[in-house]
C-alpha positions, 0 to 999 in steps of 0.5 A, spaced: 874 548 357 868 552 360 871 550 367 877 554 364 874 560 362 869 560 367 875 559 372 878 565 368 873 569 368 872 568 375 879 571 377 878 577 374 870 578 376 875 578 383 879 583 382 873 587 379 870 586 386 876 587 390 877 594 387 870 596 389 873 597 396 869 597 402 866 591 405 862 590 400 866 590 395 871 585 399 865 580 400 863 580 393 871 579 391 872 572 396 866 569 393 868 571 386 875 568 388 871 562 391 867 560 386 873 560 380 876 556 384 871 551 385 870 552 378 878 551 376 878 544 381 872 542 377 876 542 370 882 539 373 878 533 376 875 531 370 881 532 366 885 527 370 879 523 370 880 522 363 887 522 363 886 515 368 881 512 363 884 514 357 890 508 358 885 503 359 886 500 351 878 499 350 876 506 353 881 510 349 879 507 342 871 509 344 875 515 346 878 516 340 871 515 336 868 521 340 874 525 336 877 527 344 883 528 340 881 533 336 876 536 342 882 536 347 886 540 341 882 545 339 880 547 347 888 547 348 888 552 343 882 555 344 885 557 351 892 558 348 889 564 343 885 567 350 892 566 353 889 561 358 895 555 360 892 553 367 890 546 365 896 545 358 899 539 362 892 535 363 891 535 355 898 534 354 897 528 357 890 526 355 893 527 348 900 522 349 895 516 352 890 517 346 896 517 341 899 511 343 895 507 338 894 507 331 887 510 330 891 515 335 896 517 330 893 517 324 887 522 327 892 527 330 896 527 322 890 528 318 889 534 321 894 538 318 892 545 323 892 541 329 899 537 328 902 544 327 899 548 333 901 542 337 908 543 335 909 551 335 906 550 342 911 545 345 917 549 342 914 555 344 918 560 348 918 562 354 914 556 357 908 555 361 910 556 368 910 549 372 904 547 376 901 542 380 908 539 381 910 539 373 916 543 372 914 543 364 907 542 362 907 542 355 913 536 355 908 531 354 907 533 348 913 530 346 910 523 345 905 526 341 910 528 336 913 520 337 908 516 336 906 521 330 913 520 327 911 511 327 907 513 322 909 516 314 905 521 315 907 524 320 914 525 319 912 528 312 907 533 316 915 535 321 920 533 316 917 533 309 916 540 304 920 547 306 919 547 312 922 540 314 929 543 316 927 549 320 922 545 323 926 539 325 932 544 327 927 548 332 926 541 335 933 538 335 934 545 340 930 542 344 935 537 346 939 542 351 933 540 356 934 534 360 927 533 362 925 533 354 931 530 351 929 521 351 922 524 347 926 528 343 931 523 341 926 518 339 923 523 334 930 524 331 930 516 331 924 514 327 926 520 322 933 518 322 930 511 320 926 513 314 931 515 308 925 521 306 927 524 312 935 525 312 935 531 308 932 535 314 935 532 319 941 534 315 939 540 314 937 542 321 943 539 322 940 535 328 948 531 330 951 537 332 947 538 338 948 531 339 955 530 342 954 534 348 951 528 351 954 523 348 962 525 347 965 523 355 970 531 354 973 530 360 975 522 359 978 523 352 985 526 351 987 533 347 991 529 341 983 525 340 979 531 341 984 535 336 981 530 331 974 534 332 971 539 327 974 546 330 967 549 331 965 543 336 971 542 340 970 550 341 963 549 343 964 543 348 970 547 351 966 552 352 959 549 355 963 541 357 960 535 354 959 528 358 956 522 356 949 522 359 948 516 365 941 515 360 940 509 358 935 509 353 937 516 351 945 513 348 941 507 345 935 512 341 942 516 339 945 510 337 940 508 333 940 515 330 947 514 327 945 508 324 939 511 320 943 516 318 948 511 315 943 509 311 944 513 306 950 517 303 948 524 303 947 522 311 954 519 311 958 524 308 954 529 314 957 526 318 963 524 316 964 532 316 961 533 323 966 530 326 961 523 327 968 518 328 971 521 333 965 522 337 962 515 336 970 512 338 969 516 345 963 514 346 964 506 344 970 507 349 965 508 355 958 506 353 957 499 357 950 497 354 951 491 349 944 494 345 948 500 344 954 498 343 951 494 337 948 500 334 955 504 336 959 497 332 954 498 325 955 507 326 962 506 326 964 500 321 960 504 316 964 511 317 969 507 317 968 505 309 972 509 303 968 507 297 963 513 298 957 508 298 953 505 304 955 499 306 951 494 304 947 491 310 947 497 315 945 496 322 942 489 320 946 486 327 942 492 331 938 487 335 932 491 339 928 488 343 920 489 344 921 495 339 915 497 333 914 496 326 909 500 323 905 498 317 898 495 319 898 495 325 902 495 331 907 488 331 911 486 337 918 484 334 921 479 338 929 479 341 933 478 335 938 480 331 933 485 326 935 492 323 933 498 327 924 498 325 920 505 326 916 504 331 911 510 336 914 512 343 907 509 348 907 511 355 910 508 360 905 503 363 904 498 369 909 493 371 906 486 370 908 484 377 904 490 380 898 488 374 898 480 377 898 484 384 905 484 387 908 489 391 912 493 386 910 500 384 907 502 379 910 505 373 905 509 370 907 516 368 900 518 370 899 513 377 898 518 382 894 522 379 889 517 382 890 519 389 890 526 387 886 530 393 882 537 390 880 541 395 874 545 394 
């Protein structure tokens, strides 16, 4: 955070410099300039530093004992209301790895002013420009909020109260972008999984934002498309729709649809919206078995005429290696189970490259390692 005022300060001690004139003044602006650069790289490295060290499990706890969560906060919004963005994308990724255990997400839910500041700041329009070879620096703030929502109070914090449907409507917007969409998705899942949640997600109307990736327009014949609400196939007309090739994206969609027919005020939303025809195109072209299963549960429950839940809904979902919050995080074997809320950990390595194979790494974060700062 100094590093970051420094640097800011820095800038503008050169620009004073430079609008001195003479040779002086042209002197006094280079070493001013040079010196907030040194100053900027600095924070940068330490920042990557931490970003490195915070995805190893025993680092990041003793981290989170330091209370770096809420330090790394509070100097992102301290740069924020200062109009300072140069190091967002560090903390946002600093802030990701520190979420991904327990103690993480309770620490970021017990504070009720840093949940909601982290929130406006990853809605928050027009974005932080790209930097360092990020196009959306505040992206990774979307793991924050999934794996925050694996917990109950989280998804009280975002979808609870007054506030629920407008705060979830404004993060179901967020879909419209690609880069966003797989963490936005699984937010929408582990709040469409909890009943408490549905008035919300109902509320925001979350669904209708759906089909554009998921509904295959140009595969589907007109008498099909006829049998969408008015208003959607206008809208799908007019901006095209397709199912997305992301795999991971169908199924936490999927899982989506099963939540919400969990309940009848779920049900009947999307009865209304169209749902039936949407998951019938989809089904028609979706490849993955898991998906599919999830598909099968959705649309045997539309598919009811005695206005309640079907009993047993989703419970031939089968999820491999997902979740289930309640004391600590558990992994649930491959097998048939219903769908569990469970948090959105960042990509880690593959566990040949951790036994020394020759495969990449895929974690998020593994480059930042090799990065060269020039001073």
């Amino acid at each position: 955070e100094r590093a970051d005022a420094d640097a800011a300060a820095g800038s503008v001690a050169a620009a004073a410099a430079a609008t001195g004139g003479g040779v002086a003044g042209e002197k006094a602006a280079r070493q001013a300039a040079t010196e907030a650069a040194q100053v900027s790289a600095a924070g940068a490295s330490a920042l990557q530093a931490l970003v490195n060290i915070s995805s190893v499990p025993s680092v990041r706890d003793e981290l989170i004992e330091l209370s770096a969560l809420r330090r790394a906060a509070d100097a992102m919004r301290s740069g924020w209301l200062e109009g300072r963005s140069g190091f967002a994308h560090w903390y946002s990724m600093l802030l990701a790895n520190l979420t991904t255990s327990r103690a993480g997400q309770e620490a970021v839910c017990a504070d009720e002013a840093m949940f909601r500041f982290l929130f406006a700041a990853f809605i928050a329009k027009p974005r932080p420009p790209p930097r360092d070879g990020y196009e959306d620096p505040l992206g990774f703030l979307g793991k924050v909020f999934c794996n925050a929502c694996a917990l109950e109070s989280g998804r009280r914090l975002l979808a609870g109260g007054e506030q629920g449907a407008s705060l979830v409507a404004a993060l179901s917007a967020e879909l419209a972008d690609r880069g966003r969409r797989a963490d936005v998705v699984a937010i929408l899942r582990n709040l469409c999984l909890d009943t408490e949640c549905h008035a919300a997600v109902i509320g925001a109307d979350a669904f209708s934002q759906m089909p554009r990736f998921l509904y295959p327009w140009d595969r589907v014949d007109a008498a099909h498309r006829a049998q969408l609400p008015e208003a959607l196939a206008v809208a799908l007309a007019r901006d095209g729709a397709a199912l997305t090739g992301d795999v991971a994206v169908r199924f936490a969609s999927a899982t989506c649809l099963v939540g919400l027919c969990r309940s009848s005020a779920g049900l009947e939303h999307l009865r209304a919206r169209g749902a039936a025809e949407v998951l019938r195109a989809w089904h028609a072209e979706e490849k993955d078995e898991d998906t599919r299963l999830g598909l099968d549960a959705a649309m045997q429950a539309l598919a009811s005429t005695d206005g309640e839940v079907p009993s047993g809904t989703g419970d031939s979902v089968r999820l491999a290696g997902d979740g289930d919050i309640s004391e600590q995080p558990v992994e649930v074997a491959v097998g048939d189970a219903p769908p569990r809320i469970g948090p959105g950990p960042l990509p880690s390595r593959d566990a040949s490259a951790a036994a020394g194979g020759d495969e990449e790494v895929t974690d998020l974060f593994a480059g930042i390692e090799d990065c060269d700062i020039k001073r």
